[in-house]
mmCIF file of the C-alpha atoms, coordinates in Angstrom:
data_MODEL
# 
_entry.id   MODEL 
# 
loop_
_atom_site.group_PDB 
_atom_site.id 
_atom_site.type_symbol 
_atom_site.label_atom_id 
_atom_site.label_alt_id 
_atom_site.label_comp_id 
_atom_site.label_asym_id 
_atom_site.label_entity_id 
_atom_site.label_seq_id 
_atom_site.pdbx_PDB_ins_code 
_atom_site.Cartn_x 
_atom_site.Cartn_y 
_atom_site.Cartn_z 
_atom_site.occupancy 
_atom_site.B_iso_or_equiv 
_atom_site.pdbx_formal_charge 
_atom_site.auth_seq_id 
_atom_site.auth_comp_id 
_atom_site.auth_asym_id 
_atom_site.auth_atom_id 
_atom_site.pdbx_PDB_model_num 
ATOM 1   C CA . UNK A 1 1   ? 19.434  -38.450 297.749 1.00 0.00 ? 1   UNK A CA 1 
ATOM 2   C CA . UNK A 1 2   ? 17.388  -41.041 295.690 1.00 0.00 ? 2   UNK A CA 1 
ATOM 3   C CA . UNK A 1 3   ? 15.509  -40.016 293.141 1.00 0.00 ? 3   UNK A CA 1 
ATOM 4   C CA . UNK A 1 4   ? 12.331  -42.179 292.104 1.00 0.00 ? 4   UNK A CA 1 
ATOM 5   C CA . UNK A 1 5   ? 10.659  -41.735 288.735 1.00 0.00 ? 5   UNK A CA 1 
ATOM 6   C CA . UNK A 1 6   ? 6.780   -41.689 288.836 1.00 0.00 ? 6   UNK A CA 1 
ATOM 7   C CA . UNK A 1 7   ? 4.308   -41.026 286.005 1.00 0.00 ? 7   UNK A CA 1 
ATOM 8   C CA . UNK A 1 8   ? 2.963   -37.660 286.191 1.00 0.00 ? 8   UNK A CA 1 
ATOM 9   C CA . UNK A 1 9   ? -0.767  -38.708 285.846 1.00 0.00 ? 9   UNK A CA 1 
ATOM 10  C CA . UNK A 1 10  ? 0.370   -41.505 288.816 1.00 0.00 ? 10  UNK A CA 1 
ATOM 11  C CA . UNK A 1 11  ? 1.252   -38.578 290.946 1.00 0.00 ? 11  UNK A CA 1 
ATOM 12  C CA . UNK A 1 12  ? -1.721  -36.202 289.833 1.00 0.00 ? 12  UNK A CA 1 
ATOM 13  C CA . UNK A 1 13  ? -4.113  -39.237 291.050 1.00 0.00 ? 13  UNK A CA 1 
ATOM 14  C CA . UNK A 1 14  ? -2.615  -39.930 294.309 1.00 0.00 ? 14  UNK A CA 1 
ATOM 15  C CA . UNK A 1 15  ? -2.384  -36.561 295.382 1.00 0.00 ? 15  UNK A CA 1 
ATOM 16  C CA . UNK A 1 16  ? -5.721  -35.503 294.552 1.00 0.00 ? 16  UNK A CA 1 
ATOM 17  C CA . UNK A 1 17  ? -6.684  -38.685 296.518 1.00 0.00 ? 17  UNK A CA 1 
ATOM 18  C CA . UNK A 1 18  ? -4.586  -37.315 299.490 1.00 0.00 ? 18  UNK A CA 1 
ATOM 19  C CA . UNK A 1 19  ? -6.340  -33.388 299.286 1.00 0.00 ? 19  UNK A CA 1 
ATOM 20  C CA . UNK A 1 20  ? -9.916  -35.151 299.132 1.00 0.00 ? 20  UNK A CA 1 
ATOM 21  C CA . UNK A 1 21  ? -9.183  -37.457 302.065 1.00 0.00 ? 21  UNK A CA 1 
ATOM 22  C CA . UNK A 1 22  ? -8.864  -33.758 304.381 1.00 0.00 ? 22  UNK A CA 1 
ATOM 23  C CA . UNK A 1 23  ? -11.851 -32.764 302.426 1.00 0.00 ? 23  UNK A CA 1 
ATOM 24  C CA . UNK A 1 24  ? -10.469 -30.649 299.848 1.00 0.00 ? 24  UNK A CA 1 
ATOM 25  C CA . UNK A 1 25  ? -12.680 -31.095 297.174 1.00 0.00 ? 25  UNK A CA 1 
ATOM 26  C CA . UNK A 1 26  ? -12.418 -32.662 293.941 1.00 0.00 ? 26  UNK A CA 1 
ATOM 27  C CA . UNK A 1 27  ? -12.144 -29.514 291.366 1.00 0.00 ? 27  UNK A CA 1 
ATOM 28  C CA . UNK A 1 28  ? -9.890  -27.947 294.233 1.00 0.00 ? 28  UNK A CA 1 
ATOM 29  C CA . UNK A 1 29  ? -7.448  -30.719 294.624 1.00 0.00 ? 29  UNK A CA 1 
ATOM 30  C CA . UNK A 1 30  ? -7.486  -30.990 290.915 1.00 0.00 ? 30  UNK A CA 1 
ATOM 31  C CA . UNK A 1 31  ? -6.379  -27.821 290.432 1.00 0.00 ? 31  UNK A CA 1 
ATOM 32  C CA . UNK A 1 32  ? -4.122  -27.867 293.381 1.00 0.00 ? 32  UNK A CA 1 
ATOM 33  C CA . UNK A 1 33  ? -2.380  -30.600 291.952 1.00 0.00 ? 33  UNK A CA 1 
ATOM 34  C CA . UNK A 1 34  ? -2.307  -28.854 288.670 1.00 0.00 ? 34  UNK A CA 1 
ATOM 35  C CA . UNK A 1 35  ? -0.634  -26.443 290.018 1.00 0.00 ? 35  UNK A CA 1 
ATOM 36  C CA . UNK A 1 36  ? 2.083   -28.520 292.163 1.00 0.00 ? 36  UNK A CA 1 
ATOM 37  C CA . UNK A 1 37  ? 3.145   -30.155 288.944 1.00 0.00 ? 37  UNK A CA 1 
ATOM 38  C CA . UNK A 1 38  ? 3.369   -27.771 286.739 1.00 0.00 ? 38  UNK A CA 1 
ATOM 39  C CA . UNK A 1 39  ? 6.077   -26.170 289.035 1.00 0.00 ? 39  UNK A CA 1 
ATOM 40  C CA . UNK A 1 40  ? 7.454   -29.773 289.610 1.00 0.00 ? 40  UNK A CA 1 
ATOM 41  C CA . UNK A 1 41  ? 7.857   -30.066 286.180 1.00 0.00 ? 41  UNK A CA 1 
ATOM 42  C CA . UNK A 1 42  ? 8.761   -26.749 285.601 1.00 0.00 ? 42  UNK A CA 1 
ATOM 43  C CA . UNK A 1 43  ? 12.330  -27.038 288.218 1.00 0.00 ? 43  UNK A CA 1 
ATOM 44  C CA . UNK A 1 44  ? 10.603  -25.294 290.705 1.00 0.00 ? 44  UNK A CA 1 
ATOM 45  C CA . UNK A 1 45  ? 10.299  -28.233 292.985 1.00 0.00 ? 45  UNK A CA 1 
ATOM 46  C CA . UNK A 1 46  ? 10.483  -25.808 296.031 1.00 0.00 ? 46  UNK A CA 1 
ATOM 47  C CA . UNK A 1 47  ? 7.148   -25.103 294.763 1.00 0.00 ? 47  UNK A CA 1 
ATOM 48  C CA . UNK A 1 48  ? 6.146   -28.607 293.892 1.00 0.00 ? 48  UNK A CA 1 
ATOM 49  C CA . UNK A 1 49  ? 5.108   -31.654 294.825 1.00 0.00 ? 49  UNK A CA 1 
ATOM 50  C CA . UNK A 1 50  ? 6.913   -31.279 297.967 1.00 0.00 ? 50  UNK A CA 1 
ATOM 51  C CA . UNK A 1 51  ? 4.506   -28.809 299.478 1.00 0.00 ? 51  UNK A CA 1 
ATOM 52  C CA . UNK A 1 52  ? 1.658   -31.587 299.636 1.00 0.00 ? 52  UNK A CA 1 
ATOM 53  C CA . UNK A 1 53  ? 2.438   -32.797 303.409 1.00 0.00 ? 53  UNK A CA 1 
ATOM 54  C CA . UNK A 1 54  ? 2.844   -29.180 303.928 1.00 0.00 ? 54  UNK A CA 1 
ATOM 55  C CA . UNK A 1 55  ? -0.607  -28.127 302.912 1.00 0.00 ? 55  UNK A CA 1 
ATOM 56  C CA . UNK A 1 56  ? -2.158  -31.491 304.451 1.00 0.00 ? 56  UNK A CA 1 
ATOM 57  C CA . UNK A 1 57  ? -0.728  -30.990 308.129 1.00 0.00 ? 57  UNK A CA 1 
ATOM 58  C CA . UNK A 1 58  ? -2.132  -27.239 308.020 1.00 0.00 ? 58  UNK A CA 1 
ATOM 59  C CA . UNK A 1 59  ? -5.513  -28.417 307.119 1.00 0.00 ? 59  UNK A CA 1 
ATOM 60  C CA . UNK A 1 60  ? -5.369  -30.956 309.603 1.00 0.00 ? 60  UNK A CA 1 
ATOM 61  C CA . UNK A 1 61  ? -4.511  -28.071 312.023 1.00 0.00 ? 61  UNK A CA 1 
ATOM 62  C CA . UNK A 1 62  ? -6.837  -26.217 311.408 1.00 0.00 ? 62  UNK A CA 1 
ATOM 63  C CA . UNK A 1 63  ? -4.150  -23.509 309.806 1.00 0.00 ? 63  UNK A CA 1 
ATOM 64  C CA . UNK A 1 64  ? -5.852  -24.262 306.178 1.00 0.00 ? 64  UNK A CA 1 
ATOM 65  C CA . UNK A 1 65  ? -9.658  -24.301 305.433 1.00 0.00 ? 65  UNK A CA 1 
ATOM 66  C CA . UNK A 1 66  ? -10.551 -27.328 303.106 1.00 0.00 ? 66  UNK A CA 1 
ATOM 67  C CA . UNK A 1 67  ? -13.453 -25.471 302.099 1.00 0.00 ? 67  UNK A CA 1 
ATOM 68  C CA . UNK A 1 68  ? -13.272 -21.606 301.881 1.00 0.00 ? 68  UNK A CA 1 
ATOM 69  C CA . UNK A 1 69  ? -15.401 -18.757 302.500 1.00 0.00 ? 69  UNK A CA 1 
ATOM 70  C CA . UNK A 1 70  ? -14.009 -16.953 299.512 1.00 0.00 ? 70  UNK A CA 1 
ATOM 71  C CA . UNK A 1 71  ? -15.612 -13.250 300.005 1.00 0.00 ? 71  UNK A CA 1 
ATOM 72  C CA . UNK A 1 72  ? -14.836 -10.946 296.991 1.00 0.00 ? 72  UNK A CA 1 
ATOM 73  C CA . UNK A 1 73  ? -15.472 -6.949  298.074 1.00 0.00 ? 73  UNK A CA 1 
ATOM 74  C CA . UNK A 1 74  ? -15.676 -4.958  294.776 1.00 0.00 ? 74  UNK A CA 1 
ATOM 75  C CA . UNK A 1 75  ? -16.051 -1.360  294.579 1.00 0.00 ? 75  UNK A CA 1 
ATOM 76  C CA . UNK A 1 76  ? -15.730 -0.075  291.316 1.00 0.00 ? 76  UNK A CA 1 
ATOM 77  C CA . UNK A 1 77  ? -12.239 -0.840  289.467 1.00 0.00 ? 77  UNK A CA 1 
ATOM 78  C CA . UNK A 1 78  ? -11.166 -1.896  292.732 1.00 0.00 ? 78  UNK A CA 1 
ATOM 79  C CA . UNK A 1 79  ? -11.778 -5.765  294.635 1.00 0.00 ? 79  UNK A CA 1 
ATOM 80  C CA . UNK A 1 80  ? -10.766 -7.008  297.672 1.00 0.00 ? 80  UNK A CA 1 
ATOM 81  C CA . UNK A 1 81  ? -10.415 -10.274 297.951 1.00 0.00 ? 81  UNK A CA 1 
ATOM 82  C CA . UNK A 1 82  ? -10.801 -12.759 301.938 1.00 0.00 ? 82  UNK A CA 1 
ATOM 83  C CA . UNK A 1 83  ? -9.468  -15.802 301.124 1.00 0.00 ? 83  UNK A CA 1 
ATOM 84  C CA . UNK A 1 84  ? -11.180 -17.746 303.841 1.00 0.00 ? 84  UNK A CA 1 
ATOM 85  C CA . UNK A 1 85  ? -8.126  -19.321 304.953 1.00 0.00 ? 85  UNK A CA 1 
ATOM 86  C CA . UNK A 1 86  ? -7.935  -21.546 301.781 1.00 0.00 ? 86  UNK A CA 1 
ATOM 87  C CA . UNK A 1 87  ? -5.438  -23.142 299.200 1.00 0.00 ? 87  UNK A CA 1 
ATOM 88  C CA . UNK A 1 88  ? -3.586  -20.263 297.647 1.00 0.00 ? 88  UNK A CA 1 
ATOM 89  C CA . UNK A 1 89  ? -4.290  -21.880 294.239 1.00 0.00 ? 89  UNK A CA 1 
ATOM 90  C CA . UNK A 1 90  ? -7.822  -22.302 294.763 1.00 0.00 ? 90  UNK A CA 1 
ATOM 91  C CA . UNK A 1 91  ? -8.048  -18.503 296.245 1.00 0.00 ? 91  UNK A CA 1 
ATOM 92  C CA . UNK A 1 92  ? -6.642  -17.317 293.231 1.00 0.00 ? 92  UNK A CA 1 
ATOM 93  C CA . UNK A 1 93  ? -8.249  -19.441 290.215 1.00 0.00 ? 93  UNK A CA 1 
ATOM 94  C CA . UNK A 1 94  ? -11.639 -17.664 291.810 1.00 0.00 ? 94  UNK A CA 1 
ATOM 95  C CA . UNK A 1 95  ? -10.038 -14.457 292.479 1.00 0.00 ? 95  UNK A CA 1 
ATOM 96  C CA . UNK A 1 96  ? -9.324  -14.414 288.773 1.00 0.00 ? 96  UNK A CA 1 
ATOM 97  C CA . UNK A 1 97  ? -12.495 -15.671 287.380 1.00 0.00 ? 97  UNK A CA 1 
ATOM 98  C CA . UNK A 1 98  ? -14.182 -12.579 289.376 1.00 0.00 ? 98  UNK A CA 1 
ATOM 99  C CA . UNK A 1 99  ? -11.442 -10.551 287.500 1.00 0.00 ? 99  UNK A CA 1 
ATOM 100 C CA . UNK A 1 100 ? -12.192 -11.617 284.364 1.00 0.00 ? 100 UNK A CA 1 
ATOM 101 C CA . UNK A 1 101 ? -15.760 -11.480 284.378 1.00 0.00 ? 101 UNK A CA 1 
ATOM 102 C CA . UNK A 1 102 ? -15.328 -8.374  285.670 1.00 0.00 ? 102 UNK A CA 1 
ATOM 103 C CA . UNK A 1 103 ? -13.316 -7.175  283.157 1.00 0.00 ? 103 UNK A CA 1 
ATOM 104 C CA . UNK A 1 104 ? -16.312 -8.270  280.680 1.00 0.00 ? 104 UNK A CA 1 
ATOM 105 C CA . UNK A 1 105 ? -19.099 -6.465  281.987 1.00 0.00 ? 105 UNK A CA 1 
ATOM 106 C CA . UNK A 1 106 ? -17.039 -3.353  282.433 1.00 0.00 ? 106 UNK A CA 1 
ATOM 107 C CA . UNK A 1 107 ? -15.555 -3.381  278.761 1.00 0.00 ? 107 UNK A CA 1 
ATOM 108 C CA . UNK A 1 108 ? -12.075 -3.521  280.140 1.00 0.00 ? 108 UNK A CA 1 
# 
């Protein structure tokens, strides 16, 4: 197989021009890209950039939700978290903000 060398920040910016074009939005598909790369550029290509045309055909299909209902259940020490159907990435960067916040208030 044939390798082609882009520029990271190439890649970043046509990717996050691909999520936004199935309505991901921008901070989303920023961070989604984020996180592609860094496991790109990490060796973990299995987790890379390859899984954009994944991710785009199940939002096309209505398998991903572009824009989550992220519903975060807490009851003391304990959350549980409904994705909504959306990006893992994006599921879990406001999964952990709730966490850490959390952690805050409660002196944890």
């Amino acid at each position: 197989m044939n390798r082609v060398a882009v520029p990271v920040e190439d890649l970043r910016g046509w990717g996050e021009q691909i999520l936004q074009a199935v309505q991901i939005p921008a901070g989303d598909a920023a961070l989604t890209m984020d996180s592609l790369l860094d496991a790109e550029m990490s060796g973990l290509e299995s987790h890379g950039v390859m899984r954009l045309k994944t991710y785009v055909d199940r939002v096309e299909r209505g398998l991903i939700s572009p824009q989550p209902n992220i519903q975060i259940h807490e009851s003391g020490a304990v959350a549980r978290v409904d994705g909504g159907d959306g990006l893992g990435q994006v599921v879990m960067a406001r999964t952990l903000d709730f966490c850490l916040e959390q952690a805050k208030t409660r002196g944890l």
